[in-house]
TORKOL-4160 file (C-alpha; in steps of 0.2 Angstrom, whole numbers, padded with zeros to 4 digits, m for minus):
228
<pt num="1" X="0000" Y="0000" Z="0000"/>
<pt num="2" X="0007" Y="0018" Z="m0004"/>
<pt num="3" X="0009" Y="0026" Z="0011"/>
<pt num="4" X="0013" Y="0048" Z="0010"/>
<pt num="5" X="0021" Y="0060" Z="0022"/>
<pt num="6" X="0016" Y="0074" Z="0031"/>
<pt num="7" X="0015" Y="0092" Z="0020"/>
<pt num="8" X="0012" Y="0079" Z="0006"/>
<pt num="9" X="m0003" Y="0084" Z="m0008"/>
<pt num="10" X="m0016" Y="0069" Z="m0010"/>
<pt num="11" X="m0030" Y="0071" Z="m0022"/>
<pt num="12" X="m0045" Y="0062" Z="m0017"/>
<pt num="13" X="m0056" Y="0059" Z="m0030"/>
<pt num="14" X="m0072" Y="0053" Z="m0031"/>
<pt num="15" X="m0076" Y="0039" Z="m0044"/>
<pt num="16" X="m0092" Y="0031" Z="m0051"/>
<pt num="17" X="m0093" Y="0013" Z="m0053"/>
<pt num="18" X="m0091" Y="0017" Z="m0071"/>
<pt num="19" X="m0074" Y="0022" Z="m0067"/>
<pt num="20" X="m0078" Y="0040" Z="m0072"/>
<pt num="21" X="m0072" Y="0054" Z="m0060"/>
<pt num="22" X="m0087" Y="0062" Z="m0051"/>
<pt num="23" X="m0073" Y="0077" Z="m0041"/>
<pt num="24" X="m0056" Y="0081" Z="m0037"/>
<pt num="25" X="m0052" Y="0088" Z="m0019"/>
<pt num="26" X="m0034" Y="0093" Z="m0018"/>
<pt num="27" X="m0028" Y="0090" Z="0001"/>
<pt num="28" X="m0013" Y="0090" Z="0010"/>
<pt num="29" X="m0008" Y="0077" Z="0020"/>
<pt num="30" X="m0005" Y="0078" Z="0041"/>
<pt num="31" X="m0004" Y="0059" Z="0043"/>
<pt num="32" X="m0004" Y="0041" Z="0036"/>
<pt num="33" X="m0004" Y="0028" Z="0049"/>
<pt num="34" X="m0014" Y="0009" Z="0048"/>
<pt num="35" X="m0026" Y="0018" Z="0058"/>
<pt num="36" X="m0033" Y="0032" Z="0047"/>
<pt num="37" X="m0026" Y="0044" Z="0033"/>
<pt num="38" X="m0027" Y="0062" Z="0040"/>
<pt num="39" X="m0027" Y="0076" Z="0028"/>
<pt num="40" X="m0033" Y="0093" Z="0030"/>
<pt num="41" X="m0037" Y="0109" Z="0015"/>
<pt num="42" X="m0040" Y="0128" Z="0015"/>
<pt num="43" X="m0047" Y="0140" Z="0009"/>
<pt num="44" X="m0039" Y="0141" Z="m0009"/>
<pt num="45" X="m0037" Y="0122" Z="m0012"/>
<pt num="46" X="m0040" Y="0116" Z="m0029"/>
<pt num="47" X="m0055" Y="0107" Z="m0035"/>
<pt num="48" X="m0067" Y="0099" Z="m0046"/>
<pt num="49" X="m0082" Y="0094" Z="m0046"/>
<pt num="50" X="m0099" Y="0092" Z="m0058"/>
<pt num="51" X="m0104" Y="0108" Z="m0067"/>
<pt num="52" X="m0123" Y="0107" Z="m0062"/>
<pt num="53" X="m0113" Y="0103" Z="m0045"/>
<pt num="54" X="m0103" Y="0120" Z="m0046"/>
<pt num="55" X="m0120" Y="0129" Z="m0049"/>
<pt num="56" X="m0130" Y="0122" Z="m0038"/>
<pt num="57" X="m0119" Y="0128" Z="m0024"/>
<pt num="58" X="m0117" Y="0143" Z="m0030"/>
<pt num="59" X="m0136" Y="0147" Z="m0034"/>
<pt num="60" X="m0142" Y="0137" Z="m0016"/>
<pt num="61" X="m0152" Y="0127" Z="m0028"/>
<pt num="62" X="m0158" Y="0111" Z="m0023"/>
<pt num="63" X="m0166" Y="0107" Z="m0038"/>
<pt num="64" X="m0149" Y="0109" Z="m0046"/>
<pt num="65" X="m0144" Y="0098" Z="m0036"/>
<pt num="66" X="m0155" Y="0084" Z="m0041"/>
<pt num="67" X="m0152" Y="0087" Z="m0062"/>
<pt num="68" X="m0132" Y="0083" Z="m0053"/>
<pt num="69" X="m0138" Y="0066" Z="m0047"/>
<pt num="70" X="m0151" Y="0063" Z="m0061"/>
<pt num="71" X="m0135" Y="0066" Z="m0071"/>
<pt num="72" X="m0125" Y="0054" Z="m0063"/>
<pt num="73" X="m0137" Y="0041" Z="m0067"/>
<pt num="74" X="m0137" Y="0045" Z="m0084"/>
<pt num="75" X="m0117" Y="0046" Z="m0086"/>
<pt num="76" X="m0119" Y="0065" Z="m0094"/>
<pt num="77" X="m0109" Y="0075" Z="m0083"/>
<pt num="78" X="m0092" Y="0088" Z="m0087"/>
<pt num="79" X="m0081" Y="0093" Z="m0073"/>
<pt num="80" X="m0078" Y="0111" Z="m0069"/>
<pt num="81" X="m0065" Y="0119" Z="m0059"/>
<pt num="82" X="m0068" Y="0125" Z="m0044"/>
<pt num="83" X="m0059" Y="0134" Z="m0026"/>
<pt num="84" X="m0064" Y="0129" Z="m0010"/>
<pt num="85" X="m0066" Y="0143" Z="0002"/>
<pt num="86" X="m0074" Y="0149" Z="0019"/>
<pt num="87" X="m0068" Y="0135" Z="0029"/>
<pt num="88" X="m0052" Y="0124" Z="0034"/>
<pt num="89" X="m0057" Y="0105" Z="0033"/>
<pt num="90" X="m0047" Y="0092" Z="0043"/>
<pt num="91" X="m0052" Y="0074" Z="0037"/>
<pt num="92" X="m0049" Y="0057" Z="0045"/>
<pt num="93" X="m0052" Y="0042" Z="0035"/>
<pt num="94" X="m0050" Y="0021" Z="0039"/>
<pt num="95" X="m0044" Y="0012" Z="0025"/>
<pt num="96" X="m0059" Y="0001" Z="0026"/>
<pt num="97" X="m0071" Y="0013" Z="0033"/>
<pt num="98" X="m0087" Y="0015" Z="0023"/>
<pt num="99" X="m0085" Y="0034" Z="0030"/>
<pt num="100" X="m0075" Y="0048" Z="0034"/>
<pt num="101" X="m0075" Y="0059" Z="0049"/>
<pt num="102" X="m0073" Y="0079" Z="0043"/>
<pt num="103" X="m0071" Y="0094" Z="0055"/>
<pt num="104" X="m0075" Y="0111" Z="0048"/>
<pt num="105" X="m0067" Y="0126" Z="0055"/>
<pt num="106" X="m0071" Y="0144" Z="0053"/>
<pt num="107" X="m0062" Y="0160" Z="0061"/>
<pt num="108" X="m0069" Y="0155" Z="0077"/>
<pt num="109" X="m0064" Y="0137" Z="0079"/>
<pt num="110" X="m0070" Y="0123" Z="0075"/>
<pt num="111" X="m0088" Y="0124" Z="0068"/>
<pt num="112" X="m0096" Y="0107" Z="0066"/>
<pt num="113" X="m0091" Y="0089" Z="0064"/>
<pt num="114" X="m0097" Y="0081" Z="0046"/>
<pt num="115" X="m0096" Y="0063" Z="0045"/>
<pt num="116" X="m0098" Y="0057" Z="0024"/>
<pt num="117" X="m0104" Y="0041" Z="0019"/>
<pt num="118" X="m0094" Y="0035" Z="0005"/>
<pt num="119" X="m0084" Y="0020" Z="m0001"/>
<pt num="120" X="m0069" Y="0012" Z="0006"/>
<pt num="121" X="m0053" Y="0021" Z="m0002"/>
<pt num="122" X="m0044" Y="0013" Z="m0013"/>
<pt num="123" X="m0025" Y="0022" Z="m0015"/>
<pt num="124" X="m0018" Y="0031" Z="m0031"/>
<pt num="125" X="m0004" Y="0037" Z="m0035"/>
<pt num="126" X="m0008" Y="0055" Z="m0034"/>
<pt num="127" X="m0019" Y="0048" Z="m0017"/>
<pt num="128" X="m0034" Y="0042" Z="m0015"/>
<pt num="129" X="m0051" Y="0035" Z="m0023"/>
<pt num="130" X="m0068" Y="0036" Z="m0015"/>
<pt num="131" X="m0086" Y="0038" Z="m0020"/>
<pt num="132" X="m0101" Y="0050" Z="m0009"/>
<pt num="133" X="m0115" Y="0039" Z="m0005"/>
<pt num="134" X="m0124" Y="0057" Z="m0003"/>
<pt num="135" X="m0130" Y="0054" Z="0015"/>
<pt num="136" X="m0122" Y="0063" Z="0030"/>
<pt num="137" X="m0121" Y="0067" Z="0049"/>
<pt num="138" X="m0119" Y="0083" Z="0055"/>
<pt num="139" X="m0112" Y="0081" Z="0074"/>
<pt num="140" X="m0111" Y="0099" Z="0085"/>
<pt num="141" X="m0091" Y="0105" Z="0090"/>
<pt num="142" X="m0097" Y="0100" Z="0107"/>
<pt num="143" X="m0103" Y="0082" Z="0100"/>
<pt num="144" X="m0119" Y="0085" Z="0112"/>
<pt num="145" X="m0131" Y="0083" Z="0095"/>
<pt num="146" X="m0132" Y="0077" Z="0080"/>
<pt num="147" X="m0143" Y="0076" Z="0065"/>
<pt num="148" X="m0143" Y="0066" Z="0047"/>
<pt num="149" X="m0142" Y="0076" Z="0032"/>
<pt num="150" X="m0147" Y="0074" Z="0013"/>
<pt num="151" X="m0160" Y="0058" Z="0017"/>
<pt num="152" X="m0171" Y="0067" Z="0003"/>
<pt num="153" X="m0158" Y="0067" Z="m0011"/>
<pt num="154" X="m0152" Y="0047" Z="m0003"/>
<pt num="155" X="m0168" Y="0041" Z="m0006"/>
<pt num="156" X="m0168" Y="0050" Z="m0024"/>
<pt num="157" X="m0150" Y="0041" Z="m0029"/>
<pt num="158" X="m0158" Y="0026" Z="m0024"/>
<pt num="159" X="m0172" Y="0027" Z="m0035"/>
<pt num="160" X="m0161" Y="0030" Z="m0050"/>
<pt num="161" X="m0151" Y="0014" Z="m0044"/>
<pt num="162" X="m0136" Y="0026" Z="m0040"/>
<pt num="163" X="m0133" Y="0017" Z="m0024"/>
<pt num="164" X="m0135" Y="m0002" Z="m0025"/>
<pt num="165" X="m0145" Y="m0013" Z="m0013"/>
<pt num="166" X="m0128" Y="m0019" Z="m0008"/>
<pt num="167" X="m0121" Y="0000" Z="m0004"/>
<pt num="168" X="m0138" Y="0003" Z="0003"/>
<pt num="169" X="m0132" Y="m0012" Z="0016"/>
<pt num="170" X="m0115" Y="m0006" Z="0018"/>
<pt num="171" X="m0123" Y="0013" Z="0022"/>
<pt num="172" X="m0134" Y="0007" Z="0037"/>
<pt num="173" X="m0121" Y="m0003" Z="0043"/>
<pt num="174" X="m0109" Y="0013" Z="0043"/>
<pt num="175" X="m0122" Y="0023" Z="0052"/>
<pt num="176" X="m0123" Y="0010" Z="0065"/>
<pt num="177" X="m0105" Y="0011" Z="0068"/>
<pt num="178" X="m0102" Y="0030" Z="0068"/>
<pt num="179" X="m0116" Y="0033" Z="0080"/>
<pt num="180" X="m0106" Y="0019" Z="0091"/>
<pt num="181" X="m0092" Y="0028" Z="0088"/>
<pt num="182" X="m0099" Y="0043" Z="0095"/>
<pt num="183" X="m0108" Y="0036" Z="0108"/>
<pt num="184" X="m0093" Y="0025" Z="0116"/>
<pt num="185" X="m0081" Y="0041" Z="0109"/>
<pt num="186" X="m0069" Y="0034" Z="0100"/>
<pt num="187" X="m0058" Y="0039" Z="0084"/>
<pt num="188" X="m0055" Y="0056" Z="0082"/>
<pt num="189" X="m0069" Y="0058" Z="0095"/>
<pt num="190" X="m0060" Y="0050" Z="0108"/>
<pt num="191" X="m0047" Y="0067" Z="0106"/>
<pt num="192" X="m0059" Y="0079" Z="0102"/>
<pt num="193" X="m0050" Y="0093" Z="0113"/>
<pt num="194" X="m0035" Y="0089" Z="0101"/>
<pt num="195" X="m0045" Y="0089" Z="0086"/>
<pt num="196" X="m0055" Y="0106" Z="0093"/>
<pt num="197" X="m0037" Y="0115" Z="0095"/>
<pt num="198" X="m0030" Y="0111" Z="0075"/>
<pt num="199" X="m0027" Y="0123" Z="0065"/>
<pt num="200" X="m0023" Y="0124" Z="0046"/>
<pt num="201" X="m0003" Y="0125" Z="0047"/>
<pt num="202" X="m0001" Y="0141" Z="0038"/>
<pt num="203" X="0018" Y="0136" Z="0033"/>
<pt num="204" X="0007" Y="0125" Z="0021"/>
<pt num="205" X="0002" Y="0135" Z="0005"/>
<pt num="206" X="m0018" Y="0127" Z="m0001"/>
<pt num="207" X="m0014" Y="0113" Z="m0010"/>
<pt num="208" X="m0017" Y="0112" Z="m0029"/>
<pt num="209" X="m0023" Y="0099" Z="m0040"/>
<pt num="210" X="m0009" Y="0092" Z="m0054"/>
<pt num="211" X="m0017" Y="0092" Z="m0070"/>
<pt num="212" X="m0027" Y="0105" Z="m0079"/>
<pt num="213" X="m0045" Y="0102" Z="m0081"/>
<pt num="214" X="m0057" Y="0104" Z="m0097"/>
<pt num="215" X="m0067" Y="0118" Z="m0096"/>
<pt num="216" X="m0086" Y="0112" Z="m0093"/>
<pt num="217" X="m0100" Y="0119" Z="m0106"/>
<pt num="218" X="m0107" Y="0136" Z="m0100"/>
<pt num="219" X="m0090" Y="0143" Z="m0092"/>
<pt num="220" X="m0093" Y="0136" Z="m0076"/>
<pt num="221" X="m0075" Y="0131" Z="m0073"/>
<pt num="222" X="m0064" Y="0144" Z="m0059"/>
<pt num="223" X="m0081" Y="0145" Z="m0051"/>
<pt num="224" X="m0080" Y="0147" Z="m0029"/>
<pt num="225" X="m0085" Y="0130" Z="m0020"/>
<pt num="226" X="m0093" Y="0133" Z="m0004"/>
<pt num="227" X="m0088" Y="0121" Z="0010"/>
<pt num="228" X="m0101" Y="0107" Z="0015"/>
């Protein structure tokens, strides 16, 4: 297995079962151990993503959103370019984790805890595949609440057979888990003062992504990406 070093740039990319690229998220990386990969952006870090993806997030359009999906099912969708901004992300990520545990921070500390349901990763060269299974848990910066997110657009990506029956097994047993995890705190919940205390090191410039995209139809590529 490839392991990287810390200030190291990883893309993680999300990839269809068709083997097409879905997104792009430049990271850099904090640390690889046989426990989790932990990698962390900026505001500035380069990525890609679905045009109507782009929009949407720029518009607050859920509807958008849903032509995204319904275009996913259909295999009809260009990547455009795209900056993350607003927020610092810190991710940590099992290798055989149907999920990934996200914190979100603002000027004022940490904001929020993400937790995103997607595949397993599987290790590139440039870093690391995955695939969003759309639904997610927002947890509090205190971890006193918690709420799941995007059951509406879920249960859409399950009619359009986006999500198998067998991914659809592998999701409720990842929401099992993470509420355990929460519960009994463990993973990065176990540290959360540490976790609650990290910043972005600003030695670090946002990382890039490597290769130039195609610009999407309808000159959505360069566009600002809001965080999560």
């Amino acid at each position: 297995m490839k392991s990287f070093k810390a200030g190291q740039t990883a893309v993680r990319r999300g990839v269809h079962r068709t083997g097409r690229v879905w997104s792009e998220h430049a990271l850099r990386l904090v640390a690889d151990t046989s426990e989790a990969l932990v990698a962390a952006c900026a505001p500035g870090a380069g990525t890609r993503w679905p045009a109507l993806y782009v929009k949407a997030r720029d518009e607050g359009g859920r509807s958008v959103r849903t032509q995204a999906f319904d275009a996913m099912a259909m295999g009809m969708w260009e990547l455009a370019d795209a900056v993350w901004q607003e927020t610092e992300l810190l991710l940590w990520k099992p290798p055989t984790a149907w999920f990934s545990v996200n914190a979100f921070y603002t000027s004022g500390g940490l904001r929020n805890w993400y937790v995103n349901v997607e595949h397993p990763t599987r290790r590139t060269t440039d870093g690391f595949d995955t695939f969003d299974l759309t639904v997610d848990l927002v947890v509090d910066a205190d971890l006193t609440g918690w709420q799941w997110k995007d059951e509406d657009e879920y249960a859409h990506v399950r009619r359009l057979g986006t999500v198998t029956d067998t991914e659809h097994q592998a999701v409720n047993a990842a929401r099992d888990q993470v509420l355990a995890m929460l519960a009994e705190r463990c993973g990065p919940f176990a540290d959360a003062a540490a976790w609650s205390a990290w910043r972005w090191n600003r030695a670090w410039p946002a990382p890039r992504l490597p290769r130039p995209a195609k610009a999407a139809p309808g000159g959505c590529s360069g566009r600002r990406l809001n965080q999560r």
